[in-house]
SERO-4910 file (N, C-alpha, C, O; in steps of 0.05 Angstrom, whole numbers):
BEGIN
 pado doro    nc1    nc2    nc3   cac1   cac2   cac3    cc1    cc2    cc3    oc1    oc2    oc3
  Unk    A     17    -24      0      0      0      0     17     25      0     11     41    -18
  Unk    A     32     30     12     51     49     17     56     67     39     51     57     61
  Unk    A     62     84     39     68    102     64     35    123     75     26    138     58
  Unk    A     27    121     92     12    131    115     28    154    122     49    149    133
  Unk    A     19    186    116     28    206    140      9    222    141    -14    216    134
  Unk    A     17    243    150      2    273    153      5    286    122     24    281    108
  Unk    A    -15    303    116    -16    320     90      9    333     91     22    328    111
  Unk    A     20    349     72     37    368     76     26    377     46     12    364     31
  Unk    A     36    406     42     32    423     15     38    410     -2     25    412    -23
  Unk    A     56    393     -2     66    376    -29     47    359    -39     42    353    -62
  Unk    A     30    348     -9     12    335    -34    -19    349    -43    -37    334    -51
  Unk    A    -23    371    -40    -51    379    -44    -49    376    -78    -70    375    -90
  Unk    A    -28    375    -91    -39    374   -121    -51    339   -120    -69    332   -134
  Unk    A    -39    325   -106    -51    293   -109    -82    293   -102   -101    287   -116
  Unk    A    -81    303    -73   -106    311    -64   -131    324    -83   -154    316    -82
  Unk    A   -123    342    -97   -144    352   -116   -140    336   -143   -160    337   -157
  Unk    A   -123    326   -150   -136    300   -173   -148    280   -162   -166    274   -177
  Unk    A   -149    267   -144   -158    248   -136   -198    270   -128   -217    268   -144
  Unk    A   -197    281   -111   -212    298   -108   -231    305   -130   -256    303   -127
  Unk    A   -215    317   -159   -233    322   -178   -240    299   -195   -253    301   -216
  Unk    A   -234    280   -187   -239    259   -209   -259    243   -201   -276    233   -216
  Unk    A   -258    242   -172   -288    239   -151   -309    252   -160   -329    242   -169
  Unk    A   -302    279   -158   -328    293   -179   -337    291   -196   -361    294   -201
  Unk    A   -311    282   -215   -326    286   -245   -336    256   -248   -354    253   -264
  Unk    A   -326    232   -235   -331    210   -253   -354    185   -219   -358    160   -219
  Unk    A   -364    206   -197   -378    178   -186   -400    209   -169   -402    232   -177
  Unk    A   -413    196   -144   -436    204   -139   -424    212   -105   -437    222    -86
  Unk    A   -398    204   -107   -391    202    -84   -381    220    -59   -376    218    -35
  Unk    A   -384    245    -85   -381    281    -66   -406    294    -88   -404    292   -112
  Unk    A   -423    305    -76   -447    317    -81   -445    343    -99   -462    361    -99
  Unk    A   -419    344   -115   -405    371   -122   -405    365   -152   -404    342   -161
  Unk    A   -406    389   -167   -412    386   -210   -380    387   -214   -365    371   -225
  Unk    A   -375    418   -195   -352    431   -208   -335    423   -194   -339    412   -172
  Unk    A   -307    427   -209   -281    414   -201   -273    438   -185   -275    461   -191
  Unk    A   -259    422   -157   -249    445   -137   -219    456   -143   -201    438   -146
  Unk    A   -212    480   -144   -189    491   -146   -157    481   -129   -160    462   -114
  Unk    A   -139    489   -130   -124    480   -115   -121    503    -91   -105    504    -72
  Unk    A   -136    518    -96   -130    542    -75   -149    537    -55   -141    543    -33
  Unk    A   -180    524    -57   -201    525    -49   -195    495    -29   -207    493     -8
  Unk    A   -173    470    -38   -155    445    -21   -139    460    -18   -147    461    -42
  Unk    A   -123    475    -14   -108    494      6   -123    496     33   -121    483     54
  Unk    A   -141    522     24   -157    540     44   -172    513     67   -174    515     92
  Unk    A   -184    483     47   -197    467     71   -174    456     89   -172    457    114
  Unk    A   -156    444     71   -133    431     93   -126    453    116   -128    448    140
  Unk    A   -116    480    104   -109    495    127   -139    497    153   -134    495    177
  Unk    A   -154    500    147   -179    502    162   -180    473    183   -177    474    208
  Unk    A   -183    450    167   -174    431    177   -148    427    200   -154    428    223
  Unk    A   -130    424    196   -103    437    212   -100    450    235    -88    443    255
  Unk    A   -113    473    230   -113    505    247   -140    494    259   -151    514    268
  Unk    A   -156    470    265   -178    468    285   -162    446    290   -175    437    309
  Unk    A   -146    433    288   -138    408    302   -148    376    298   -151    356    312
  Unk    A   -152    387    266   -159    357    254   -139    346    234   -120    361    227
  Unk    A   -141    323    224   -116    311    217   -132    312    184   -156    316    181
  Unk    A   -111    306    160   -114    308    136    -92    284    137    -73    285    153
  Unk    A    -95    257    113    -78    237    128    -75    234     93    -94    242     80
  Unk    A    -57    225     83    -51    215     54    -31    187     60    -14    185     77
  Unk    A    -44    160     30    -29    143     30    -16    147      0    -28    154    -20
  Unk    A     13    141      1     18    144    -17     41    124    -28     58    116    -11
  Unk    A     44    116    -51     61    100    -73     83    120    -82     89    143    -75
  Unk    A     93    104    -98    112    111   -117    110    130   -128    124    150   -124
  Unk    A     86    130   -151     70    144   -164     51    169   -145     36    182   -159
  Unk    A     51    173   -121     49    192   -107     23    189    -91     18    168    -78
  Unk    A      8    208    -91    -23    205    -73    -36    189    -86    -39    193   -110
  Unk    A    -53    159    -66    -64    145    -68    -83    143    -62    -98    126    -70
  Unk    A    -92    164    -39   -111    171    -26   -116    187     -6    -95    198      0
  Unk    A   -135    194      8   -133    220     27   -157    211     42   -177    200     32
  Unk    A   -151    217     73   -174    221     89   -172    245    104   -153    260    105
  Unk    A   -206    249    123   -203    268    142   -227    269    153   -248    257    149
  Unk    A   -218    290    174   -246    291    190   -249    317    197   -230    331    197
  Unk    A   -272    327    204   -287    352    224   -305    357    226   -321    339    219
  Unk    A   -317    381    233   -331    389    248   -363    370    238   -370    372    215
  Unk    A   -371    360    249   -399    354    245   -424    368    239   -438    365    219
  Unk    A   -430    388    263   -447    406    261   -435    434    286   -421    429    306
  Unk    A   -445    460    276   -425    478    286   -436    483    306   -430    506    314
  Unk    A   -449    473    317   -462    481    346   -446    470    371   -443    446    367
  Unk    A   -434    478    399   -419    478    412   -426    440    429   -409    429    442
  Unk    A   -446    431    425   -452    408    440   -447    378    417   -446    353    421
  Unk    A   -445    395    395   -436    369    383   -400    365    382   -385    347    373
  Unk    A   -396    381    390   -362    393    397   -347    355    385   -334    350    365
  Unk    A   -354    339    401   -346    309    411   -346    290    381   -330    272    376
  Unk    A   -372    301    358   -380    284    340   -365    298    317   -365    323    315
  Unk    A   -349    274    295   -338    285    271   -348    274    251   -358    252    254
  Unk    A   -348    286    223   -357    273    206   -329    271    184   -314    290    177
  Unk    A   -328    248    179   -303    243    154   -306    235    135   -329    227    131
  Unk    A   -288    232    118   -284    223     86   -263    216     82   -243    225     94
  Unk    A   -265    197     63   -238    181     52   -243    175     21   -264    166     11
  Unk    A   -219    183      9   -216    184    -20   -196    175    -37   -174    186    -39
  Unk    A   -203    150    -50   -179    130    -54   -177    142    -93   -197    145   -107
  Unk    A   -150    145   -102   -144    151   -125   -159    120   -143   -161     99   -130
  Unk    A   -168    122   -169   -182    110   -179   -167     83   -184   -177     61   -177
  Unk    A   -146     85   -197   -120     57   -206   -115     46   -184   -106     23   -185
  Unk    A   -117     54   -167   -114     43   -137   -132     33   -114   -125     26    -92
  Unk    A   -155     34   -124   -184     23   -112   -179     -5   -106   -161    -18   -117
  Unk    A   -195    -17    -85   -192    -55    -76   -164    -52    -69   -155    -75    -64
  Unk    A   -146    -35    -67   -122    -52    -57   -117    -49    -23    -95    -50    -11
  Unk    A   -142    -44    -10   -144    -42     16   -129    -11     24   -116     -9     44
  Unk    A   -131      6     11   -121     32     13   -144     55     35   -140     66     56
  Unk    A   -167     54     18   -188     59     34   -196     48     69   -212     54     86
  Unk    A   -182     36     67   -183     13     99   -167     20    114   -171     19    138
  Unk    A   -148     26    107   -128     35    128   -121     63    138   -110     72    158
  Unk    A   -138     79    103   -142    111    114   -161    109    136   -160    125    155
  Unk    A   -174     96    135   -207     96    150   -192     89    180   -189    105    199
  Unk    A   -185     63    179   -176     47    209   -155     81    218   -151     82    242
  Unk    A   -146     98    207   -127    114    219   -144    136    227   -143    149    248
  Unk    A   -161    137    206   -186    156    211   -191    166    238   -188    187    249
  Unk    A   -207    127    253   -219    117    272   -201    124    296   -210    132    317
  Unk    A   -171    120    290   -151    125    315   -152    148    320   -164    155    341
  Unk    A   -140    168    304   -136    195    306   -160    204    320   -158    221    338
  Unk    A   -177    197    314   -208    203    319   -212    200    352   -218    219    366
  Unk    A   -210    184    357   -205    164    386   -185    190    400   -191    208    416
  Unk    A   -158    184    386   -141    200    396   -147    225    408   -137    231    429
  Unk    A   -163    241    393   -173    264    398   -194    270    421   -200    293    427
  Unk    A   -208    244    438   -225    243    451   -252    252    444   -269    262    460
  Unk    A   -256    246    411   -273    243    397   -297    226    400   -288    203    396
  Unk    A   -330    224    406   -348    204    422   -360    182    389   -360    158    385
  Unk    A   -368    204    373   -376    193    343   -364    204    321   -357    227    315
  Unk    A   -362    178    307   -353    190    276   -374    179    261   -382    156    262
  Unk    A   -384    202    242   -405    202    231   -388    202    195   -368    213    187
  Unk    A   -413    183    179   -395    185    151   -435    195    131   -457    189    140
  Unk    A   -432    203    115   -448    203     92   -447    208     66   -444    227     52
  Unk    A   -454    175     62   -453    157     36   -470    158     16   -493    155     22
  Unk    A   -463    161    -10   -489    155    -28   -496    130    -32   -478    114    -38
  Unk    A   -513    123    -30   -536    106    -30   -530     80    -43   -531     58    -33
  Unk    A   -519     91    -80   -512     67    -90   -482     62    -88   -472     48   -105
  Unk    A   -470     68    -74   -440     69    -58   -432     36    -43   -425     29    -21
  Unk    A   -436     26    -59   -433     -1    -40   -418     -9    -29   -422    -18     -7
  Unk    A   -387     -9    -46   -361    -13    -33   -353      6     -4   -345     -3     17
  Unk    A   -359     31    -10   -364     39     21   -381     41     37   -381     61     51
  Unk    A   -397     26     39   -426     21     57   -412     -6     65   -401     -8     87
  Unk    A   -414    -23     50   -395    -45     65   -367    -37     78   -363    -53     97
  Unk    A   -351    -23     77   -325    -21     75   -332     -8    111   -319    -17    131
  Unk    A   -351     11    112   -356     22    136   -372      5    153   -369      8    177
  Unk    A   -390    -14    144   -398    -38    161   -385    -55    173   -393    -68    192
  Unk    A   -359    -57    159   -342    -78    166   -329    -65    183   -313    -83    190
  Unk    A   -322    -38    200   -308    -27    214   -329    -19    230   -333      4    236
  Unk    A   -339    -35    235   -360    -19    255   -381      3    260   -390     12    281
  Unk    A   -387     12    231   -404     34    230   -436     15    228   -440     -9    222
  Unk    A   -456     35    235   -478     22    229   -496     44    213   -493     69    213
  Unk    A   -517     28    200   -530     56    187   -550     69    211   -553     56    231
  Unk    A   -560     91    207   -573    108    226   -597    135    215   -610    151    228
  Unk    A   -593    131    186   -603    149    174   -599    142    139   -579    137    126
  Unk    A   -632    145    132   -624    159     96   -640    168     97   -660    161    110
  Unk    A   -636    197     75   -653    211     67   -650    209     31   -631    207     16
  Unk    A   -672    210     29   -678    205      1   -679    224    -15   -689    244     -4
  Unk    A   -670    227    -49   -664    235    -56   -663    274    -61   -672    292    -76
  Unk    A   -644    271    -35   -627    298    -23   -613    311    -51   -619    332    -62
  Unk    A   -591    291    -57   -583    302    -82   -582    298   -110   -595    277   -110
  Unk    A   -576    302   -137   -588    312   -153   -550    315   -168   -532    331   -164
  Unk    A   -553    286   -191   -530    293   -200   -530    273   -221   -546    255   -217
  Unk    A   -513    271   -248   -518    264   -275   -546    253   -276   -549    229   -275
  Unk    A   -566    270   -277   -590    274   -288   -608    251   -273   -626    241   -286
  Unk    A   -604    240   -244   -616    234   -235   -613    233   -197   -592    236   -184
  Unk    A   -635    230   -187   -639    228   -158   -624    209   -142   -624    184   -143
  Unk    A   -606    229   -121   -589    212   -101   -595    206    -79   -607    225    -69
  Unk    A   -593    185    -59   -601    185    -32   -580    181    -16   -562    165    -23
  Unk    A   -579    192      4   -553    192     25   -556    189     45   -574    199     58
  Unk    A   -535    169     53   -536    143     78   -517    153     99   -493    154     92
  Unk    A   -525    161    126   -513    169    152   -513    137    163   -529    118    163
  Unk    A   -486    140    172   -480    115    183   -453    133    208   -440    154    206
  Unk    A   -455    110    232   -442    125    249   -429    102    264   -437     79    262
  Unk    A   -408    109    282   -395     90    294   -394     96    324   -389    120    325
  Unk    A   -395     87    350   -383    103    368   -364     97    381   -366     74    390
  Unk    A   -338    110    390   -310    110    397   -307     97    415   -328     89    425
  Unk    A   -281     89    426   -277     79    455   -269     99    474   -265     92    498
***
């Protein structure tokens, strides 16, 4: 699989191909347009500067994938609950890459004295609906078709885990 660290600037260009290619080619970020590299700047630093982790695995060939976590909802009592994402470069999918951003996800998460990590999935997302079942998430919520993307109706699956 390759090396596990912390983001650094070097890799936000990996981060936003992998990122825009999510956009353009699955259901799996709710977004048309392709995000800038200034706009994965501004979130990692945001991310960072609140004390959340931005985690990349990477190969030879460079970013393989990216996770992260924060804020859930901005109100002061959900302080405890995060919501994350994990984004595996496409050539690199099934090679258990996604699993281990996730399993680091879950630590860091922990680490932080974090109570829930909350994820939301599209609907026909199967590989990660299982992928988060198998780590202990359970579903807890869908709402039906919320979003609205290549010309048809999406539904999105809250599934949640709770920490030790």
């Amino acid at each position: 699989m390759g090396l596990l660290t912390d983001a650094t600037e070097d890799d936000l260009p990996g981060i936003l191909a992998i990122f825009n290619d999510v956009i353009a080619t699955t259901t799996a970020v709710y977004r048309e347009e392709p995000a800038s590299l200034e706009e994965r700047r501004a979130w990692m630093q945001a991310r960072v500067a609140a004390g959340y982790p931005v985690l990349v695995a990477k190969d030879a060939q460079g970013v393989t994938g990216f996770a992260s976590f924060g804020e859930f909802r901005a109100w002061p009592c959900y302080r405890l609950t995060v919501e994350h994402s994990v984004h595996v470069r496409a050539d690199a999918r099934g090679q258990g890459i996604g699993r281990t951003l996730l399993e680091a996800v879950v630590a860091r998460a922990s680490a932080l004295g974090k109570h829930v990590l909350v994820a939301g999935i599209d609907g026909d997302n199967a590989v990660s609906l299982r992928l988060h079942q198998r780590l202990g998430f359970e579903e807890v919520g869908r709402f039906r078709e919320v979003g609205h993307k290549f010309g048809r109706w999406l539904d999105l699956i809250f599934l949640q885990r709770l920490l030790p």
